[in-house]
C-alpha positions in Angstrom: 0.0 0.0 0.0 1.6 3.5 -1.1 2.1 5.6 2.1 0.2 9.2 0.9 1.1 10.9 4.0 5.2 9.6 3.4 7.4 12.9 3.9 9.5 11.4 1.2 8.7 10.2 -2.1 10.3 9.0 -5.2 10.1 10.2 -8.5 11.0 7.8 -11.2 11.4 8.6 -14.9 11.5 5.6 -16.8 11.4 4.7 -20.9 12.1 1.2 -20.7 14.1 0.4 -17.9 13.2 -2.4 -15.6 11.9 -1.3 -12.4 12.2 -4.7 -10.4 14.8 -2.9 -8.3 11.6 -0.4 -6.6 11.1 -4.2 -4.4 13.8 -2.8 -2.3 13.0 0.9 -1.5 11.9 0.8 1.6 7.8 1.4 2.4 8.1 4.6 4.0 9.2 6.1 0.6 6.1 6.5 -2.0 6.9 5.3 -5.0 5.9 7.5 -8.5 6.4 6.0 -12.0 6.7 8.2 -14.9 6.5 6.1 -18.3 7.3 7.4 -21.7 7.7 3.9 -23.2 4.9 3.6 -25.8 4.1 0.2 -26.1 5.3 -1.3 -23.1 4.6 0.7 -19.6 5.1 0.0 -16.4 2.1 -0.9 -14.6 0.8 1.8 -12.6 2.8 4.7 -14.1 1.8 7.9 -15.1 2.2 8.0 -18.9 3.8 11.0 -20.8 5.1 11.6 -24.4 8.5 10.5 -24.9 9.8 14.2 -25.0 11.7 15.9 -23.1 13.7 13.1 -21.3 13.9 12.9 -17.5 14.3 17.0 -17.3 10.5 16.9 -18.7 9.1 14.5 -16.3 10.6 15.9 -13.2 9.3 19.0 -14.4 5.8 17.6 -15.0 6.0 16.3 -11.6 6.5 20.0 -9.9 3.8 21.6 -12.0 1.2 19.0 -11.6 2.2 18.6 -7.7 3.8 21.6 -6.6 0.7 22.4 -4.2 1.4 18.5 -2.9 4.4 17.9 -3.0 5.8 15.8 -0.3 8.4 17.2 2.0 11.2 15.7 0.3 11.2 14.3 -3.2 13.8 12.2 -5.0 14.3 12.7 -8.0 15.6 9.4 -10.4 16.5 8.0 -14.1 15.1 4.2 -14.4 18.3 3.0 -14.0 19.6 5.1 -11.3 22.4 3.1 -10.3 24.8 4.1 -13.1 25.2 7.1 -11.7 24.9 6.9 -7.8 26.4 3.1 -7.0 24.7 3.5 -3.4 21.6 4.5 -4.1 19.8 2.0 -1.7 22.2 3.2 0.4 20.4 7.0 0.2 16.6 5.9 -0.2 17.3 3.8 3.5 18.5 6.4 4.7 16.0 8.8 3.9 13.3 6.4 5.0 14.7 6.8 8.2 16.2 10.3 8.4 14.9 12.4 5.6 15.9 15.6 7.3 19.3 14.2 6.0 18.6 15.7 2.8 18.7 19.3 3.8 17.3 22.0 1.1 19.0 19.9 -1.5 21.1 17.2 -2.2 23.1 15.7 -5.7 23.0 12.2 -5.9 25.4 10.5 -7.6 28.9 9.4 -7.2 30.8 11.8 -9.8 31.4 15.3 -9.6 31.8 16.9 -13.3 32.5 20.4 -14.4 31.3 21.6 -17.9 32.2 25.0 -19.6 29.1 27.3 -20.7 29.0 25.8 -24.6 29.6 22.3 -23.4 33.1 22.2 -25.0 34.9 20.3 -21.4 32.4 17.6 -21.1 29.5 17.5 -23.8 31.4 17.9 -27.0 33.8 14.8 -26.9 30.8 12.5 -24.9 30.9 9.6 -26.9 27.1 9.3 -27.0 27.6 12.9 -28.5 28.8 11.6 -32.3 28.3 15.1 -34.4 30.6 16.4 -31.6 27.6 18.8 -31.0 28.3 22.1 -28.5 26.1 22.5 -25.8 24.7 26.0 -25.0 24.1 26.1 -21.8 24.8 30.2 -22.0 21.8 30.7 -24.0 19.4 28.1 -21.9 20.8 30.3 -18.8 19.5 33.2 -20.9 16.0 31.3 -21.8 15.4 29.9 -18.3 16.4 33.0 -15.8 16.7 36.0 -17.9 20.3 36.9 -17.3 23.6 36.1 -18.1 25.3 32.7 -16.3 28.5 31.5 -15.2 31.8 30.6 -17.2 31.3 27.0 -16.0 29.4 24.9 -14.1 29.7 22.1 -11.8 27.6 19.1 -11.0 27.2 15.6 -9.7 26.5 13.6 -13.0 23.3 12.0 -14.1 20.3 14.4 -13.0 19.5 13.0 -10.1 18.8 14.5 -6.7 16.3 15.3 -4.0 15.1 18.6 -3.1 12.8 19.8 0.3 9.4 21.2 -0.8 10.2 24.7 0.5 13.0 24.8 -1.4 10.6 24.0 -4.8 8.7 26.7 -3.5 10.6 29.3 -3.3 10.2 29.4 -7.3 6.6 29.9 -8.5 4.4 27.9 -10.5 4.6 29.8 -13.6 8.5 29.7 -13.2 8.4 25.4 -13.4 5.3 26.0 -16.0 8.2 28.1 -17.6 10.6 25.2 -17.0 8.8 22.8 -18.5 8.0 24.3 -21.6 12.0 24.7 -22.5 12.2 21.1 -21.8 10.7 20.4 -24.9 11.8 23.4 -27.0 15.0 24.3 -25.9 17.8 22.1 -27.9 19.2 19.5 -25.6 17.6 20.8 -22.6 17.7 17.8 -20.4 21.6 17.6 -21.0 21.7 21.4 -19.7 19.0 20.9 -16.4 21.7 18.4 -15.8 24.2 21.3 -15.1 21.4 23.5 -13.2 18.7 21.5 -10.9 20.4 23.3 -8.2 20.3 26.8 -9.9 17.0 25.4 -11.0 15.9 25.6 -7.3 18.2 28.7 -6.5 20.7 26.8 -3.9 24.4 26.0 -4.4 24.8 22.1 -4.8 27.9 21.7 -4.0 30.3 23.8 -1.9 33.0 25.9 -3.3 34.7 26.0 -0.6 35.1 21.7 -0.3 35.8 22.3 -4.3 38.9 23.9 -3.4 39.3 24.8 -7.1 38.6 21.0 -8.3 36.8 20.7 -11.6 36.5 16.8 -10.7 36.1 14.9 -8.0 35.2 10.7 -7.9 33.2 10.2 -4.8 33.0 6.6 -5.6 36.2 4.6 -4.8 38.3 4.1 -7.6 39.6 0.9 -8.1 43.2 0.2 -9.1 44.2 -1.1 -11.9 46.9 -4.2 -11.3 49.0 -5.8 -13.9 52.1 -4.7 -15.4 
């Protein structure tokens, strides 16, 4: 039974994925599908047009809930743990403590820094094969009006949880706003990847800690052995 009073629920953005790994999230968490797959959905999900990618459905999510959101909502890909290796880890965690979260938290297990036209980290990703820029300086421009930053750093994979104040502090017409460049705005979802915390007006990750790092692995490394 989905707990509708749950102070933390999970958002799930799916295409094709399998979900067999939501068994595990604990039953404090609620549990919301997103499914843009369209002949095979998961059962239960919320369906949407396969536009957009995972940028369109969390935004979906905040305009359609933002007067119900829960206290804390996590947001996820299908396949979340790519990107964040202990991500059971988290959602136990925040069954338990969810004030752990704060205002905001990256999840994920690499910290990546990517210039304003995407030339660092977009242009030679190898899923990237025209070698494409990014422009992350005129979605800046499209999303907030004003100018943005020579670079911007992120935990990889566009995941992360975010207290309902936080959301809140943005308007519904701003998310409304949001939305809309989702879909219209050239590779949008690869540039929401660089912002969800400017998206929500915090700083996700501590400039200070940076220390002037463009990367940092927060998942150990393993050596490599062998002459």
């Amino acid at each position: 039974m989905i707990p509708t009073s749950a102070r933390t629920e999970l958002v799930v953005a799916r295409y094709a994925e399998p979900l067999n790994w939501l068994r595990n999230v604990p039953d404090a968490i609620r549990k919301t599908v997103y499914d843009k797959h369209p002949t095979d959905p998961y059962p239960g999900a919320i369906r949407l047009p396969n536009v957009g990618r995972e940028a369109h459905t969390y935004l979906t999510h905040l305009v359609a809930r933002y007067d119900s959101l829960a206290e804390y909502t996590v947001f996820c890909q299908g396949k979340p743990f790519d990107h964040a290796y202990d991500f059971h880890h988290r959602l136990r965690l925040f069954a338990h403590r969810p004030e752990e979260i704060g205002d905001f938290r990256w999840l994920g297990h690499w910290i990546d820094t990517d210039d304003d036209g995407g030339g660092r980290l977009f242009k030679p990703w190898s899923k990237n094969e025209d070698g494409r820029g990014l422009d992350v300086r005129g979605f800046h421009r499209a999303l907030f009006g004003t100018g943005g930053p020579a670079e911007y750093t992120f935990v990889l994979g566009a995941q992360f949880a975010v207290h309902r104040n936080v959301v809140r502090r943005r308007s519904r017409d701003f998310y409304e706003k949001a939305l809309a460049i989702s879909v219209q705005f050239p590779d949008a979802a690869h540039c929401y990847e660089r912002t969800w915390d400017r998206v929500f007006g915090v700083t996700g990750i501590d400039p200070d800690w940076l220390a002037g790092r463009k990367t940092v692995a927060l998942k150990p490394l393993k050596e490599k052995t062998g002459s």
